[in-house]
Structure formats: structure tokens, C-alpha cells
N, C-alpha and C positions, 0 to 999 in steps of 0.2 A: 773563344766563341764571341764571335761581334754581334750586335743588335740593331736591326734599324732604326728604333726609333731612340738610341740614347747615345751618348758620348760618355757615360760613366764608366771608365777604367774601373773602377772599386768594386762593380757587379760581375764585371768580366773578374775581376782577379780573387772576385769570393766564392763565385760558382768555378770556380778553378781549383780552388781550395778541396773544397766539397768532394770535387769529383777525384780529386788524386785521396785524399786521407779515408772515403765512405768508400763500402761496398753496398751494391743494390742489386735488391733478389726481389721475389716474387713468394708470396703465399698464397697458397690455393686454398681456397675454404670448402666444407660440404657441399655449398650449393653451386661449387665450379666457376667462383667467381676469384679474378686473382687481385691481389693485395700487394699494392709496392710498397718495398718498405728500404731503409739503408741504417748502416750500422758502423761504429769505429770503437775497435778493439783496443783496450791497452794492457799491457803488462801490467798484471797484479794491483785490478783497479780498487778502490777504494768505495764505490758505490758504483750500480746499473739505476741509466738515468733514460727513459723512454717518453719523448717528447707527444704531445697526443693533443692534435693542433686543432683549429675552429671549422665554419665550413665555409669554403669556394680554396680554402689552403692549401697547401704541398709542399714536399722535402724543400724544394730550393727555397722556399721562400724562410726558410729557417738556418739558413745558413750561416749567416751571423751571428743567430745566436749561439750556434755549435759551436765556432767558434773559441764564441767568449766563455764558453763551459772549457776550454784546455785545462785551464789551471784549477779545474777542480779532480783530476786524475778518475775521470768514472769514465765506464764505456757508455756509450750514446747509443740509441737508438731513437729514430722517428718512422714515420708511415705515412702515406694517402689512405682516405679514409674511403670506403667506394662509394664510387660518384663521382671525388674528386682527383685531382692531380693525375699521376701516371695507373691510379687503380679504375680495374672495370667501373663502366659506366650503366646506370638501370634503365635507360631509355635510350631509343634510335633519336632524339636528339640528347646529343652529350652535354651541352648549355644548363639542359635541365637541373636544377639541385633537390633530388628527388630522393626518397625513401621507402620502403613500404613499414618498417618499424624501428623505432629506435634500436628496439634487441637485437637487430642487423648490425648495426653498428657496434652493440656491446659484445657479443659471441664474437664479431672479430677480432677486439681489442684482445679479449679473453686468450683465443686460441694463440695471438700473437706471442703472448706473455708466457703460455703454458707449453708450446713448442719452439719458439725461438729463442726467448728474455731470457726467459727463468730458470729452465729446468736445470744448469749445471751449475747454478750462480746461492755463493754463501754472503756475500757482502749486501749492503742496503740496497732494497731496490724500491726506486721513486718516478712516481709519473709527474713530470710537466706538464701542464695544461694548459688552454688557450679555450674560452667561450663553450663553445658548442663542445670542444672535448674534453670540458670540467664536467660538462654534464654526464660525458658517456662514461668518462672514467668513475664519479661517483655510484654510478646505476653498477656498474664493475664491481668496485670495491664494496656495495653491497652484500656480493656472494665468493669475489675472490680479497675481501680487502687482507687475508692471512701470508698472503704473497708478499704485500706490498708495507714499505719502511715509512712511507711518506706520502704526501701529494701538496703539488705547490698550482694552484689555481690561480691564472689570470684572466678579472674582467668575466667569470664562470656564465654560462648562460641560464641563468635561474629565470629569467622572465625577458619579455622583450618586450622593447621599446615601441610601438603601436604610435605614438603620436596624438592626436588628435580622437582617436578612434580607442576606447578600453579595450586591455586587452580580453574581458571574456565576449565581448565582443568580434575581436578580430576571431579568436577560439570557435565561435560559434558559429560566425561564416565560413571559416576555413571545412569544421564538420560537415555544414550542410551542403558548400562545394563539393564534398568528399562523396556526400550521399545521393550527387546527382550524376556522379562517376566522375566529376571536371578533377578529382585529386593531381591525375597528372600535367594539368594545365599549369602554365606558371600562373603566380597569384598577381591578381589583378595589376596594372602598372609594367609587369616584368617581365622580360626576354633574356633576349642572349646577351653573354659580355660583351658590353662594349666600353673602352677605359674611359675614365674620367678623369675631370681637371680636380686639381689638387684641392682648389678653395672651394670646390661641392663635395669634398670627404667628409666620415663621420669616424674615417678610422683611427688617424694619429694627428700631429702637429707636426713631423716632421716631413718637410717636400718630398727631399733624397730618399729618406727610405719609401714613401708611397710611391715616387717616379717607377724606382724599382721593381715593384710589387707590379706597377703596370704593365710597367715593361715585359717582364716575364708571364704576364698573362696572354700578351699580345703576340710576342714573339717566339714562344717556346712550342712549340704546336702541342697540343692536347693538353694542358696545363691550364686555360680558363673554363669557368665558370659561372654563369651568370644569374639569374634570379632563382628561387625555391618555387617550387609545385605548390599546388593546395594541399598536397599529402602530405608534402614533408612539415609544412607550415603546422597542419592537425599534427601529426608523431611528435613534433617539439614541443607542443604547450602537452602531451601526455606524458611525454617525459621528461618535461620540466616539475611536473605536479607532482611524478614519480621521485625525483632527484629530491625532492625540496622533503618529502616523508623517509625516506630511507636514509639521508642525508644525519639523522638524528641520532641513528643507531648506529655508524660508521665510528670504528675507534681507529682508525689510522691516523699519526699526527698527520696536522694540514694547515697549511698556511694560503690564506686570503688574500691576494690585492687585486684593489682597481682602481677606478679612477671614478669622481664623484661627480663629477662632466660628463662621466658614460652616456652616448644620445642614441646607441644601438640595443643596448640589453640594459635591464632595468636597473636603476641604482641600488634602491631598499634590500630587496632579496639577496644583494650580496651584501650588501652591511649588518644584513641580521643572520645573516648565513652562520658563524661562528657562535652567536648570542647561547645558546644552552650547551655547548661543548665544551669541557674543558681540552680537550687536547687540538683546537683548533684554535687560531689566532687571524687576525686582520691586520692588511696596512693598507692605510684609505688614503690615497691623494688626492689632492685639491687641484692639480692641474693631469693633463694629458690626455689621450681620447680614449677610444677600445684597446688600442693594441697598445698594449705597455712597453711591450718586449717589440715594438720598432719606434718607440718614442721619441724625440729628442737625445742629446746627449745627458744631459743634466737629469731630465726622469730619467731615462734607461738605467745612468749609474745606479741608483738609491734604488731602481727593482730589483736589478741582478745582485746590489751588493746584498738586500734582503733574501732575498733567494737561496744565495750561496751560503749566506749565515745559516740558512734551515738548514740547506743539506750538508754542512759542517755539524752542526747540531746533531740530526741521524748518524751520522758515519760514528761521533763520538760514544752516543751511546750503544753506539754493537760493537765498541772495540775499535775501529778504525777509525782512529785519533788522529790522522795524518792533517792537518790545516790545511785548506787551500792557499794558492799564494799567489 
């Protein structure tokens, strides 16, 4: 598959990748909304690793990192979360990044887990996270965290970055947007995707993977994304509020990292994230942006090699002792 707007061989030959080794299916939820999700099976894996990504994301764009999970011998899974990527979309314009409640988000994760992940599987099972689906997956692991072996959160969306503007501020415009019925409105500033140049990102430091990211927004039809509603804007700061009180009582082990440059979601609330748990830990970098997991080469290593070390750690203690390598 070629691109108009790129000459990167490496994109072509990783969504190449993707497409030969994943299978992609569709879940149907209650309310008749369907859910793309993809999956790669192995012989007698060692841990089930279900990847549960940010928002404006999708499968392809995590394809690298699927990748660099081979040599930890687990079966993969990731999703679109609805709204985004290849899942149903809540509004006649699809741009919109729109919600009516978090627990939309979290009952799909749920049912994901309990009719596709989970139900035949005795080995570790662990959620990878990304921002917005640290948050969902903790609101999850709330009521299903008995399921789950682990959670490895990047850059988790505990608060967001507002600027200039506080956020019970931003909170409290978003509400009253909400109560004047504008919820579905994009929030002030925002519209549809349209790409941007590298040196106005806030995501990573690296070009090639952001060109990427572009790219695939631009050219892939139905795969971008562009600004959040007043709605979904109010549903994030309730379930941020929510995430950060339940977050307490959660005894799943969990491993933290982000980056202390974070300019998208708040620094604090992920560095104090861990603070009264013992079965949770932190690894705080001094360089890279949001996306850790498309960063540089040099961060990328020391996230994934941390990563891998935790879910080396789970597999050990249930018995499956097998090293990555």
C-alpha cells in the first residue's frame, strides 16, 4: 500500500507486517455499536498482552510497537475505541471526538476482555496503556481488576494540560457548554483533522514516527480524528476525578512512566500516581514528549526495555518463567 503524502518504505513495510501476522474482527456491543479490534495468536504463549490506546488512535498506529512485543512470546491484542479508528463513530460528523460517558468507553473494554481476551486464557493477562486508555483501563480494573496480572501505563491521562487557563476552569466551561446543550460542539479553537507540521507537535521528538502518524491519518480514509466535543472534554475531567479515587483501592501490580516535559496531560498526577501503593512503581523521564512508545530511538529503548522487564516479572511469578529475549 503506497501513500501520497510519504516516501517511507518502513510504513509501507510495517503495516505490511500487521496485516499478514493480525487478524481483525468486529465486536458488537448492546447498544449495536461495532468495535474493531485485531489479535495474533501464538503457540503456548506466555502472557495475553491487550494494548488499550489514547484518543484520536487506532490499530495501525501501534504497529510497531506489536512488533517489538515478538520476543516476549504473548498473544497481542489491541482495539479502536468508539469514535475512533475503524470503530463506529457517535456523531454524523466522524471528526468529532465525542462521548456520552466514560462507562461507554469502559463496558467496552470490559466486554472485550470477557468475551474475546479472557475467557479461555490461564496465563498473565496484562493491559498496555496509552493516556486516555490508562484512564479507562483503571476505571476497568476498578470492578474487573481480578482478571487482570498487570497494567503498564504510559503518560496515563490523570489531568490535562489546559495552559494558561486552570483546569477547574476549563471543567467548568466545558459543564456549562454542556448545559447549554453545545456538548456536541467541538471545544472552542477545534475542528476537523487537519495534519500538522512536526515542529507545532506536543506529541514526541521523533519526525519519522509523527510523519507516520500523519500520514495514516490523512491517507487511510476513516482513520482520522480531529478535535474533542464539549461532552467528551466534561466525561474526561469526571473520569479523571473518578480514576484518580478508585485508582487507590486497585491492587493489580502497575507500572508508571512518563515523561516530565509532558505539555498534553498533566505532570503531578502521574508522578504522585504511585505515591500510597505499594504494588505500583514509577519511571519518570527527564526527556521525550506524550507518546513514549513513538519516541526517539534512545527513549523508546529504556521504555520498552522497562516494560518488558515488568511483564517478565508477571509471567515469573505465575509460573511462567520463560525470559524474553
Amino acid at each position: 500500500m503506497k501513500y501520497r503524502h510519504s516516501d517511507d518504505p518502513g510504513l509501507d513495510e510495517l503495516l505490511g507486517w500487521q496485516k499478514r501476522c493480525f487478524t481483525f474482527d468486529w465486536l458488537t456491543t448492546p447498544r449495536g455499536a461495532k468495535i474493531r479490534f485485531a489479535f495474533q495468536k501464538v503457540a503456548e504463549p506466555r502472557a495475553v498482552i491487550l494494548i488499550v490506546n489514547g484518543r484520536s488512535e487506532f490499530i495501525e498506529k501501534y504497529a510497531e510497537v506489536c512488533r517489538d512485543l515478538q520476543d516476549m512470546h504473548a498473544e497481542l491484542w489491541i482495539y479502536d475505541h468508539f469514535g475512533q479508528g475503524g470503530s463506529d463513530r457517535p456523531l454524523e460528523d466522524p471528526h468529532k471526538g465525542h462521548i456520552d460517558d466514560f462507562t461507554t468507553y469502559v463496558d467496552d473494554l470490559t466486554q472485550l476482555i470477557t468475551e474475546q481476551v479472557r475467557p479461555l486464557q490461564t496465563v498473565p493477562f496484562i493491559l498496555l496503556t496509552h493516556s486516555m486508555g490508562s484512564t479507562i483501563a483503571t476505571l476497568s480494573a476498578a470492578t474487573h481488576g481480578h482478571l487482570m496480572a498487570g497494567m503498564i501505563h504510559h503518560s496515563p491521562m490523570l489531568g490535562i494540560n489546559t495552559g494558561y487557563l486552570p483546569e477547574w476552569g476549563a471543567e467548568k466551561i466545558s459543564a456549562y457548554q454542556c448545559s447549554l446543550g453545545h456538548g456536541e460542539h467541538y471545544v472552542w479553537g477545534g475542528g476537523p483533522f487537519v495534519a500538522i507540521d512536526f515542529k507545532n507537535n506536543v506529541l514526541t521528538s521523533d519526525e519519522t514516527r509523527f510523519s507516520r502518524t500523519m500520514t495514516m491519518m490523512s491517507d487511510m480514509q476513516g482513520l482520522a480524528l480531529g478535535a474533542p466535543t464539549f461532552g467528551w472534554l466534561y466525561q474526561a475531567y469526571r473520569a479523571i476525578d473518578l480514576a484518580r479515587e478508585v485508582a487507590q483501592e486497585i491492587e493489580v501490580p502497575t507500572l508508571v512512566q512518563f515523561s516530565a516535559r509532558d505539555r498534553l496531560v498533566s505532570v503531578a498526577p502521574m508522578d504522585e500516581f504511585c505515591t500510597p501503593r505499594k504494588n505500583c512503581r514509577k519511571n519518570r523521564f527527564e526527556e521525550g514528549e506524550h507518546e513514549l512508545l513513538m519516541e526517539r530511538d534512545p527513549i523508546r529503548a529504556r521504555v520498552l526495555a522497562e516494560l518488558k522487564g515488568f511483564i517478565d516479572e508477571i509471567c515469573q511469578r505465575s509460573g511462567n518463567n520463560q525470559s524474553s529475549t
